[in-house]
Structures are given as C-alpha cells and as structure tokens.
C-alpha positions as CSV (number, residue, x, y, z in Angstrom):
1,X,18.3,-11.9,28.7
2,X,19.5,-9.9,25.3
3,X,22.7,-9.9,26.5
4,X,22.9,-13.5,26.9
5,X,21.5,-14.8,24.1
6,X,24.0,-12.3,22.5
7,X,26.7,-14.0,24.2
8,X,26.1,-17.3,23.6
9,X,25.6,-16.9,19.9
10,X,29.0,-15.2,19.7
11,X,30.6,-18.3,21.8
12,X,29.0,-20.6,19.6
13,X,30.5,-17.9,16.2
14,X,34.0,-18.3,17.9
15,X,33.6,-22.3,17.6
16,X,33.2,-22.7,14.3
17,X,35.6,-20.2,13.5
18,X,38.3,-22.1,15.5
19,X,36.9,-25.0,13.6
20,X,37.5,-23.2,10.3
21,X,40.9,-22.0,11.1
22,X,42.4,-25.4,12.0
23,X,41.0,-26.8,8.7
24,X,43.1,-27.8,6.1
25,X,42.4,-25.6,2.9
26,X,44.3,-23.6,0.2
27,X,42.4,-20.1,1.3
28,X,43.0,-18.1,5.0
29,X,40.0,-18.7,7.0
30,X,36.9,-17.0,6.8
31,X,36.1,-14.6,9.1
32,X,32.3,-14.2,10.5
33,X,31.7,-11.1,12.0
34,X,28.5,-11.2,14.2
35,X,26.0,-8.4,14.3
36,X,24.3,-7.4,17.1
37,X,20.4,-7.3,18.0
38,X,20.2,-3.5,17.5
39,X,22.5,-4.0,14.3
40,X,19.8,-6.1,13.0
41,X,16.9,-4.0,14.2
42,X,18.9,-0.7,12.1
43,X,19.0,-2.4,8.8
44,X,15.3,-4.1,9.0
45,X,13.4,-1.3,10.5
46,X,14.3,1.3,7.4
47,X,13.5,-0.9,4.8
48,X,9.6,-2.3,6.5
49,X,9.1,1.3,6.9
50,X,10.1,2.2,3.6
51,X,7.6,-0.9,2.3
52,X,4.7,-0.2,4.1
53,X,3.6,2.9,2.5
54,X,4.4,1.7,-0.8
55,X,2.2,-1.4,-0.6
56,X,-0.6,0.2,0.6
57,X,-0.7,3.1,-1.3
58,X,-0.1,0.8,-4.7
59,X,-2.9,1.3,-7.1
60,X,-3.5,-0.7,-11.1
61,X,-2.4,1.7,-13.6
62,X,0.2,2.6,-16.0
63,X,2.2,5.3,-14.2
64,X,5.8,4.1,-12.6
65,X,5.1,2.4,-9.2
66,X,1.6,1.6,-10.3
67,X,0.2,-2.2,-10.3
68,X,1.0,-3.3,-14.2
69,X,-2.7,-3.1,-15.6
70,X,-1.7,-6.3,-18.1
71,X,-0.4,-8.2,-15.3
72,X,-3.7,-10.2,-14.8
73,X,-7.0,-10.7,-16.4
74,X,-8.7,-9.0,-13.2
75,X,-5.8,-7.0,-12.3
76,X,-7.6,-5.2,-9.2
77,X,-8.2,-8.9,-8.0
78,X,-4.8,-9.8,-8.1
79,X,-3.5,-6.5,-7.0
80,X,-5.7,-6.8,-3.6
81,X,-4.4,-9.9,-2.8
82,X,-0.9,-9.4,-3.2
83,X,-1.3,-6.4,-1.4
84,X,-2.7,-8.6,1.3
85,X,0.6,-11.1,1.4
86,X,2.8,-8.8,1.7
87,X,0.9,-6.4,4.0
88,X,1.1,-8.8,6.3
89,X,4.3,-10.2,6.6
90,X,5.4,-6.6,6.4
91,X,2.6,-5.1,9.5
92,X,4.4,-8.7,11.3
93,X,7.9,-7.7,10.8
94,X,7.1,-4.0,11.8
95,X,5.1,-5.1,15.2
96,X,8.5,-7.8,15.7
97,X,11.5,-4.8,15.6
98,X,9.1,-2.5,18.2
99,X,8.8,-5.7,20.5
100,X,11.1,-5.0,23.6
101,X,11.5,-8.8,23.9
102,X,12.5,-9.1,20.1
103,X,15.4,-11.8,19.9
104,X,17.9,-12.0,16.9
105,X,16.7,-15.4,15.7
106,X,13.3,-14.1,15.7
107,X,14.5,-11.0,13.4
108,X,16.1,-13.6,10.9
109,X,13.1,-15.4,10.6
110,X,10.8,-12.9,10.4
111,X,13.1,-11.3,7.9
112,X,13.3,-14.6,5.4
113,X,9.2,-14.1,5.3
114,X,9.5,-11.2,3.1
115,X,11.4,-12.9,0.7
116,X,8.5,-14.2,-1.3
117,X,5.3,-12.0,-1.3
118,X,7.8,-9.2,-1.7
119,X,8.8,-10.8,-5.0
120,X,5.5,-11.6,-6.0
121,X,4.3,-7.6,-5.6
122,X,7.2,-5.9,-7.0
123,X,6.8,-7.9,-10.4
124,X,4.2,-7.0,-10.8
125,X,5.2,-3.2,-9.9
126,X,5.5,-0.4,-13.2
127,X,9.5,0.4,-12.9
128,X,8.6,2.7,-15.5
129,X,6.0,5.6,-16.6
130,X,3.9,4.2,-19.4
131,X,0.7,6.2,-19.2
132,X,1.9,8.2,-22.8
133,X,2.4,4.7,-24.8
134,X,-1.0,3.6,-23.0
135,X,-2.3,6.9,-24.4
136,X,-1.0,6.7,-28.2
137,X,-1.9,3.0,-28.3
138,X,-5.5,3.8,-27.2
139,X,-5.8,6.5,-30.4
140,X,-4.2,4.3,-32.7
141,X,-6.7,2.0,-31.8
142,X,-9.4,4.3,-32.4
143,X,-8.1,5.8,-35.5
144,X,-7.5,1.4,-36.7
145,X,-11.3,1.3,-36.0
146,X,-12.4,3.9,-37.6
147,X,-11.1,3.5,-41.1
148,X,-11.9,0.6,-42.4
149,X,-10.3,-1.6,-45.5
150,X,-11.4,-1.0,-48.5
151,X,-10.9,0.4,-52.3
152,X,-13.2,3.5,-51.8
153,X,-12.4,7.3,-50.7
154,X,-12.0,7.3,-46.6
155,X,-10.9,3.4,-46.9
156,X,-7.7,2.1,-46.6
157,X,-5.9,-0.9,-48.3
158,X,-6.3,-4.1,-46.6
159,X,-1.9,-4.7,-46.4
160,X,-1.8,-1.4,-44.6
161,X,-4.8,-2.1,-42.2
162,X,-2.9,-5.5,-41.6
163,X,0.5,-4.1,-41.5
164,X,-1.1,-1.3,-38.7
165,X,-2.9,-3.6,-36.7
166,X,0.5,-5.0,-36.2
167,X,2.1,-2.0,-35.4
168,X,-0.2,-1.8,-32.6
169,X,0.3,-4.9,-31.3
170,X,3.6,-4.4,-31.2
171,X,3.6,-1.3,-28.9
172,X,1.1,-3.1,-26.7
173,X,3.4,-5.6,-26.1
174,X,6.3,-3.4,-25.3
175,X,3.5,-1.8,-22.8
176,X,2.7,-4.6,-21.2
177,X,6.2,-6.3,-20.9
178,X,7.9,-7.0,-17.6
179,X,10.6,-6.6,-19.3
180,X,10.0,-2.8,-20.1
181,X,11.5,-0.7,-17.6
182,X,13.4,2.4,-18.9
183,X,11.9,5.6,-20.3
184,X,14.0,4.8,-23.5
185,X,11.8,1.9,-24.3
186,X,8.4,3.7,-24.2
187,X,10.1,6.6,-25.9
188,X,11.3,4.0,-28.8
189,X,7.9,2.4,-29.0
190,X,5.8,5.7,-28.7
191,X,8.3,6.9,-31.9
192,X,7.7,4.0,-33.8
193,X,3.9,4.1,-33.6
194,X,3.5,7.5,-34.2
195,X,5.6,6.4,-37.6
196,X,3.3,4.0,-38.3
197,X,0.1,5.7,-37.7
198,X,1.5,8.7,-40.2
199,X,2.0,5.8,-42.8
200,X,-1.5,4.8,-42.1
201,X,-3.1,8.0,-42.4
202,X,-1.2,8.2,-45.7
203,X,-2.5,5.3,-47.1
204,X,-6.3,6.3,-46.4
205,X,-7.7,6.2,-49.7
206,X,-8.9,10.5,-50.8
C-alpha cells in the first residue's frame, strides 16, 4: 500500500514538472525532488524525540532552558498550559512516525501541527542563564529598601535614591527581556548595577 501511494505521488511530481519545463520563463526549470516515507520519518522522528524531554522537563525560573519567570503574571499557570499544547501535538506526532500504517500526507500534516504551540513555548523559553542578574537585582533591591532618603547619617539623598531605583529598573528590564539572550547581555547589566549600587553606597549619608 506504501509503495503505491509512493508511486502515485511521484507520477503526479513528474506532471507538474513536465508542466514546469514546457513553460515559458527566463529561469531553467525547477526541479522537485521527492522524499520518501522513511526519508520523512528520519528527519521528524529526531527532532519529536529531541522535544519531548525538553517540554516536559521545562520548569519557571531564570536558568537557560527555564520558563522566563516575567513571561506572565502567573507564570506556572501559563507554563502548564503551554506545556500541555505542545505536549500533545508532540506525544501525536511521536505515536504517528511509530504507526506501521503511517502515510506521507499524514507525516506533513501532523508535522505543520507543531508549528504553532512549538512557537508559543519556546518564547517563552530562557536562551540564556540569568539566575546571577536575578540574584544582584534581588540585593539591590534590598540594599534600595533599606536605606532610605533623607539628610541624616545612614540616609541617602533623594536624586541618588531616584537615580538607583532606576538603575534597578533598568537591569530588571534587561532580565526580563525576550530580547535578552547572550551571556554578554547579563554580564553588561550585572556590571552596570554593581556600578551603580557602589555609587549608591557612596552617597549614604556617614
């Protein structure tokens, strides 16, 4: 039955190419080359495989591979039902390459349903480590709190609690950002809030 199907889908591939290649246009012809079933099967069975394990052994945190912790307001909400999405679109594709009966239109369309919840998780996926930033923004934040503005000893001016606060902020941002995801950019905002908190201490009023 494999090989048929086979068959006819290369007959019906050597149409349109004889189609193309009596068409008038400036370029040659484009060739199609057609895979075969167990062609498909060897590129899509790696990469579920590969998937699965990730997905479910994703957890919220900062590390790299984590679930970004700033993603959503209840993050382990969010994280357990993208899970779920693409769990099972990947546990379908898996059971679909194993099936003895599997056909190749079946492999396409089972592979286009990845497309999507796949997306959705790995957005929201660390592609870097940021538990050190998360770690120097949570004592800045403490060391903010603890002084407060003021003109007396153990005080600090209200312009450099201000200009901290925003220092802070800053870093968080970078932390939090999709957009963050190289060790150079945690590196970069971990050195410039460690600048910022010296300045701070500095300004604490003996």
């Amino acid at each position: 039955m494999k090989n048929l199907e086979n068959k006819i889908l290369l007959f019906l591939l050597s149409l349109i190419l004889i189609g193309t290649s009596n068409s008038c246009t400036r370029e040659g012809a484009i060739v199609v080359i057609p895979k075969l079933l167990n062609e498909y099967v060897a590129e899509m069975g790696p990469f579920v495989n590969a998937e699965l394990p990730i997905v479910r052994n994703s957890i919220v945190g900062y590390d790299k591979g984590n679930y970004s912790v700033s993603l959503n307001a209840v993050t382990v909400t969010a994280l357990t039902t993208v899970k779920a999405a693409y769990l099972t679109v990947l546990k379908a594709d898996s059971a679909l390459i194993a099936s003895p009966t599997v056909t190749i239109p079946q492999l396409v369309a089972g592979n286009q349903t990845l497309g999507a919840p796949g997306k959705v998780f790995w957005t929201g996926i660390n592609m870097c480590d940021k538990r050190s930033l998360n770690d120097a923004i949570t004592n800045a934040n403490t060391l903010n709190n603890s002084v407060p503005a003021g003109t007396t000893p153990g005080t600090v001016p209200l312009a450099a609690k201000t200009t901290y606060t925003t220092d802070i902020k800053t870093a968080t941002t970078t932390r939090d950002a999709t957009t963050t995801t190289i060790d150079r950019q945690v590196t970069e905002a971990i050195d410039k809030l460690k600048t910022a908190t010296a300045t701070f201490n500095a300004a604490i009023i003996k």
